[in-house]
C-alpha positions in Angstrom: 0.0 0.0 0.0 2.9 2.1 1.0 4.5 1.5 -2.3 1.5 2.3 -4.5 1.0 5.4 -2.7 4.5 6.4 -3.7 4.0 5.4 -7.0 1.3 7.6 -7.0 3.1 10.8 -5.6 6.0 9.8 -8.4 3.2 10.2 -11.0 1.6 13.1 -10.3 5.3 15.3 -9.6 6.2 13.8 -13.2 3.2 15.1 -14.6 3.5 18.5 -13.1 6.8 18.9 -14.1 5.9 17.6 -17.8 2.8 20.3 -17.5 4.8 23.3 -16.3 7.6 22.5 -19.0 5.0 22.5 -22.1 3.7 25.7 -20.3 7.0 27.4 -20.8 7.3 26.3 -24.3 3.5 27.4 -25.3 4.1 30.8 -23.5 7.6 31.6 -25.1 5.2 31.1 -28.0 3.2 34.2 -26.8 6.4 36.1 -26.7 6.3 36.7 -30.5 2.5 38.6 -29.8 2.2 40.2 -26.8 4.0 43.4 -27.8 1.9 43.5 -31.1 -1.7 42.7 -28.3 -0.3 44.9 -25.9 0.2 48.3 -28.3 -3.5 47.2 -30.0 -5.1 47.2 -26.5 -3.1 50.7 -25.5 -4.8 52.5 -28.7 -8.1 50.4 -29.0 -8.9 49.0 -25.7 -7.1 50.2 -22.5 -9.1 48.4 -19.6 -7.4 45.7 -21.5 -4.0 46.2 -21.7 -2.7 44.2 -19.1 -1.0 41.8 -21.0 2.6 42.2 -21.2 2.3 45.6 -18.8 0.0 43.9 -15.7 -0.3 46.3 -13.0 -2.1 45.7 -10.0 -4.3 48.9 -9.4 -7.0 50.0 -11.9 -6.3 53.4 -13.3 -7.5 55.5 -15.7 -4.3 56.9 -17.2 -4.0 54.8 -20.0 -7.8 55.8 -21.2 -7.1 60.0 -20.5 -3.8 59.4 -23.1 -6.2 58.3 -26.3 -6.0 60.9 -28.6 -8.7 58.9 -30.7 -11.4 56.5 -30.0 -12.5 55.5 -33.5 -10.6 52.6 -33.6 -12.0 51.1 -29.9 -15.4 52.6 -31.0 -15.3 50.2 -34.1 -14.3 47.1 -32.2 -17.4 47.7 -30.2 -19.7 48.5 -32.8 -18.4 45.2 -34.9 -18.9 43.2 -31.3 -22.3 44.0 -30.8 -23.4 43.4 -34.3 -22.1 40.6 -33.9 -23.9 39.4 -31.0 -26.6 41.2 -32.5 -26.8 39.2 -35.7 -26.0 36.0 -34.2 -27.0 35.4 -30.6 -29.6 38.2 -30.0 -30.9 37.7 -26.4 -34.7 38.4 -27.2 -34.7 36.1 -30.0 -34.5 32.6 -30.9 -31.4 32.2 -32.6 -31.1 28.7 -32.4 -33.1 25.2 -33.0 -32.6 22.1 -32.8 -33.9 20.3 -36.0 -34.1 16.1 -36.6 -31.7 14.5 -38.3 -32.6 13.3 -42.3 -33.5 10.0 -41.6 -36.3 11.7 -38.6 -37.8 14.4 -40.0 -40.9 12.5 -40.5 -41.0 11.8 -36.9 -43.5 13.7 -35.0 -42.2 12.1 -31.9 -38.5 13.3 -32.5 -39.4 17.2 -33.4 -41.9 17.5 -30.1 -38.6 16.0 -27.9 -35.8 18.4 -30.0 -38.5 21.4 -29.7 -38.5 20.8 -25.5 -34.3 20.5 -26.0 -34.4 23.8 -27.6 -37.0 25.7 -25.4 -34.4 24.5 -22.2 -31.0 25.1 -23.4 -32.4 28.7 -24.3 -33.5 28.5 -20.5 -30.2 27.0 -19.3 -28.4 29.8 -21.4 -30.6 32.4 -20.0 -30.0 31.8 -16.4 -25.9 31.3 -16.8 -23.6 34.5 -17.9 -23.1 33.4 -21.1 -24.3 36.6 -22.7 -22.2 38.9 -20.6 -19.3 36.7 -20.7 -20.1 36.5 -25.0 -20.3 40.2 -25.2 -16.7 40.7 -23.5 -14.7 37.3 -25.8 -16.3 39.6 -28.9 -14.9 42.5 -28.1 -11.6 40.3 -27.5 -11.9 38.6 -30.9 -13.0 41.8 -32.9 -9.8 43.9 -31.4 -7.4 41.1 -31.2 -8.0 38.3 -33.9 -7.7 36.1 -30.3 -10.0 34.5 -28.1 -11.2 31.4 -25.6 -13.9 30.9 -23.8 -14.5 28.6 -21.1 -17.8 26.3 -20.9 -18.7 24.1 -17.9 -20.9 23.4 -14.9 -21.2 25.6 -11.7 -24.1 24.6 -9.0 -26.0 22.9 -11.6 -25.4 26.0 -14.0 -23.9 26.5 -17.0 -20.9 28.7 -16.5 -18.7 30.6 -18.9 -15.9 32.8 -18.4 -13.8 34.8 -21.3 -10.1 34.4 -20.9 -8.1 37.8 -20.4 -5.8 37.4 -23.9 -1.9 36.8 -22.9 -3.1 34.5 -20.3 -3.7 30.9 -22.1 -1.7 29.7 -25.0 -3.4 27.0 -27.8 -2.2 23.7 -29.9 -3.8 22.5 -32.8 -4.1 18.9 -33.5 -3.1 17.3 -36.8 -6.3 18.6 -38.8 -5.7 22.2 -37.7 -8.3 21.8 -34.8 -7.3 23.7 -31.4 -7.4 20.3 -29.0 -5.2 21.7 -26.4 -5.2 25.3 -23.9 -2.7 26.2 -21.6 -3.9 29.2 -18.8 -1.9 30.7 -16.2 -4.5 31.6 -14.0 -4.0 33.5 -10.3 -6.0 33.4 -7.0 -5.8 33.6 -3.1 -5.8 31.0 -1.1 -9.5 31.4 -0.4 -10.6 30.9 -4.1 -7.9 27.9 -4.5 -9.7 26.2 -1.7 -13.0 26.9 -3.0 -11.9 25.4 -6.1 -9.7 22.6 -5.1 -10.1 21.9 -1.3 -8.0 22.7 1.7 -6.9 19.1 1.4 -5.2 19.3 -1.8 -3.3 22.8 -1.4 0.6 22.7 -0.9 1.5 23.7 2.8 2.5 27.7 2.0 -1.0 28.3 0.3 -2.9 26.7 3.5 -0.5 28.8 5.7 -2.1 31.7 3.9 -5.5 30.6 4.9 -5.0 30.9 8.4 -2.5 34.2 8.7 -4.7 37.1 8.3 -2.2 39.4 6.6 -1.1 36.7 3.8 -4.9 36.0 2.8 -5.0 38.2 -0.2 -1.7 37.0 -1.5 -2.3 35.5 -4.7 -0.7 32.5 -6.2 -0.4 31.1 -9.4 -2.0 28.0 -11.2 -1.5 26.2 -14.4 -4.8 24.7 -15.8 -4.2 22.2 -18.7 -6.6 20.7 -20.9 -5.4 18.2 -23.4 -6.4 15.0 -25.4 -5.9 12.2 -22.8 -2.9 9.6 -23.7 -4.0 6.4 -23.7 -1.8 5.4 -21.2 -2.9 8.1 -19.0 -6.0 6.4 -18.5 -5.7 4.0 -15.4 -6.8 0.4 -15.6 -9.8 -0.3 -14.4 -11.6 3.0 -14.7 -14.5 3.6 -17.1 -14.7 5.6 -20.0 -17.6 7.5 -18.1 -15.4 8.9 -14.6 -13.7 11.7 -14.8 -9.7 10.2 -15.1 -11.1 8.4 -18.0 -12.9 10.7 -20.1 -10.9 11.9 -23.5 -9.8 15.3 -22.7 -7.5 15.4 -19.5 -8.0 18.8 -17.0 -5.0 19.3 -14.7 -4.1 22.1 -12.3 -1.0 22.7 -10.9 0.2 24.7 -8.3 3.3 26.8 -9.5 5.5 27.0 -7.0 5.1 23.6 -5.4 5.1 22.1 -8.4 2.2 20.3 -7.1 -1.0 18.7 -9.1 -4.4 19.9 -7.1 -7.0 18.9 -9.1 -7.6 16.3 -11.8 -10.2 14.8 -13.8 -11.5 15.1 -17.1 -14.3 16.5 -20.0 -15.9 14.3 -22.7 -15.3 16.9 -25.3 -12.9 20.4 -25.5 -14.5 22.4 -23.0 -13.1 25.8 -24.7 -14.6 27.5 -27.3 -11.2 29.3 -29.5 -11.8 32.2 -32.2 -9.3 33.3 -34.6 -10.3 35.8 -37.0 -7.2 35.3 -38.9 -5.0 32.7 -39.1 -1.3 34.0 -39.1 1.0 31.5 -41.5 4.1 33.5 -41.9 6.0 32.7 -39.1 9.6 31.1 -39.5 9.8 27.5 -38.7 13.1 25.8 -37.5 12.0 22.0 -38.8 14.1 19.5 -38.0 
């Protein structure tokens, strides 16, 4: 039992260290773009220009320095016609329709008809038009953007990633099948997220020393096609360690995995306006 346990702890360092190692790669990636993102957002989009220049208090210098707005104004007009044209809120801009070999089925369009009427429900009671709104205005003003789709008490639950802070792979048919984010929190929200039980000992200490509680400390979330050989024996398809796509979290500094399980499909939705083909390549 001892030994398995070991094994265990041997595992999961090796796949931190594996995970923070791609990390470095994918974001020395980024290098070659946030200068370009970071010069757009000073001249379109201030409030978002915290990308290679992060600063910890809000100010509104950056905004008083515009000397033009026309080219923010654009990227919001383009956003909300956007949203406008293909998610209004007040209107049904979906349906689910039967399949060729159903459409006869009288059966099959009364069930899709009730699937439509409650994911427009489902939709209407998560954020996912806020959260939309604010990945538009990303993917209008950069050419960049991912948005995160899950499950939060029983709700769906989106969230818009801040651009500089994840970094994508495409698999061999050009399909984005892997994201890399750096994300940062207090020990409060890791614990909320993770449990007490699974922290490393210096982000509990922060938990109970009053003056270290807002410290923040960094996570790396990946989500990637699971190896085969990742998936342990004995585990079905259906629980979380064996589902296709792996989700991982590790701790930074403790080099420490603190959650793990798994999606069924790419829980990420990634928008490129443009695809950018004219980078150098070293092949070997």
């Amino acid at each position: 039992m001892e030994e398995s346990s070991e094994t265990l702890d041997h595992e999961q360092a090796e796949k931190a260290q594996k995970i923070l190692h791609r990390w470095q790669q994918m974001s020395g990636d980024l290098a070659v773009w946030k200068p370009q993102w970071q010069e757009i957002a000073d001249y379109m989009m201030p409030r978002k220009a915290g990308i290679s220049e992060v600063t910890e208090t809000p100010s509104s210098t950056k905004e008083t320095a515009l000397f033009d707005t026309t080219a923010g104004d654009a990227a919001m007009t383009m956003a909300g016609g956007l949203m406008s044209w293909t998610s209004p809120i007040n209107e049904q801009w979906f349906q689910y329709k039967p399949i060729f070999q159903l459409r006869e089925s009288d059966a099959t369009k009364q069930w899709l008809a009730q699937c439509t009427e409650r994911i427009r429900e489902l939709l209407a009671e998560s954020n996912f038009y806020t959260e939309l709104h604010e990945d538009l205005l990303t993917h209008c003003t950069f050419g960049t953007s991912a948005m995160y789709i899950g499950m939060q008490g029983g709700k769906l639950h989106f969230e818009s990633l801040p651009l500089g802070t994840f970094a994508i792979a495409e698999n061999g048919f050009g399909v984005v099948d892997t994201l890399y984010r750096e994300m940062e929190m207090t020990a409060s929200q890791a614990k909320d997220l993770f449990g007490e039980d699974m922290l490393p000992k210096d982000v509990c200490d922060c938990l109970k020393d009053h003056k270290k509680k807002d410290l923040r400390h960094k996570f790396i979330h990946a989500v990637y096609p699971r190896p085969e050989h990742e998936r342990p024996e004995g585990v079905g398809r259906n629980a979380a360690w064996g589902k296709p796509f792996a989700s991982c979290y590790v701790e930074v500094k403790s080099k420490k995995v603190v959650k793990e399980s798994g999606f069924d499909s790419f829980p990420f939705a990634v928008g490129r306006y443009l695809k950018w083909n004219a980078l150098y390549r070293d092949w070997e």
